[in-house]
C-alpha positions in Angstrom: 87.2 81.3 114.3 86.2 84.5 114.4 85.3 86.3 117.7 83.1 89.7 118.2 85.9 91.9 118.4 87.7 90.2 115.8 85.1 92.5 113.7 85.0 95.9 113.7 82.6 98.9 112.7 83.7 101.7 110.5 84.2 104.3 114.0 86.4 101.2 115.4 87.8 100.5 112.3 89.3 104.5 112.0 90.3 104.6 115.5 92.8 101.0 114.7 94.3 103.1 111.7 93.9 106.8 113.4 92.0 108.0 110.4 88.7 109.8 110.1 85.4 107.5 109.8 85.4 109.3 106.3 88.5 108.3 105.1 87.8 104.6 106.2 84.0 104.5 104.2 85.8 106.2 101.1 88.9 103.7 101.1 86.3 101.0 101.7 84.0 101.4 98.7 87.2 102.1 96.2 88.5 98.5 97.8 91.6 100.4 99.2 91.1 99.2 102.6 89.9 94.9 103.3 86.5 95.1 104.0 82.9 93.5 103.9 79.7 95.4 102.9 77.3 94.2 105.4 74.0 96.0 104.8 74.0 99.6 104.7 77.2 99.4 106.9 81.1 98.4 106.7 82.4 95.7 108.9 86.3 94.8 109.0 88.6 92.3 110.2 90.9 93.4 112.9 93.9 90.9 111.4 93.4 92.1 107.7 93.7 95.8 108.9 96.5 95.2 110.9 98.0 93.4 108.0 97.1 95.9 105.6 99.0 98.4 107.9 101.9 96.2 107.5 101.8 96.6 104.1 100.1 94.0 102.2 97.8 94.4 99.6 94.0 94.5 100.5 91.5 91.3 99.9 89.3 91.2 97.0 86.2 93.4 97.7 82.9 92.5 96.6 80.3 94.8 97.1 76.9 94.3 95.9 74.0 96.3 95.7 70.4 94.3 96.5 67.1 96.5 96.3 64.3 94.8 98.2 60.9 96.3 97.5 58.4 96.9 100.3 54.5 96.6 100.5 
């Protein structure tokens, strides 16, 4: 199971692969990097990162878009 720190933001996420928080959002939404949309925000898995860094291929992405009409 997954713990809190299992999961990082996109600023943790860039410091575990020394890249800019940039980088990290523009490899997440082309699907370069393993992560989830959550939101407006990108969350990661510590393991697929560090995974990734070793050299395997990243997890499907699926990102959806939702619009959600107020008032």
């Amino acid at each position: 199971m997954l713990q809190r720190m299992d999961i990082l933001t996109t600023k943790e996420a860039a410091e575990l692969l020394r890249v800019t928080v940039r980088t990290v959002k523009v490899k997440a939404s082309a699907g370069e990097i393993p992560a989830r949309k959550v939101g407006q925000g990108w969350r990661f898995s510590r393991e697929a990162l560090l995974r990734y860094i070793e050299g395997d291929k990243p997890e499907t992405v699926e990102v959806t878009t939702r619009t959600v009409r107020r008032g």
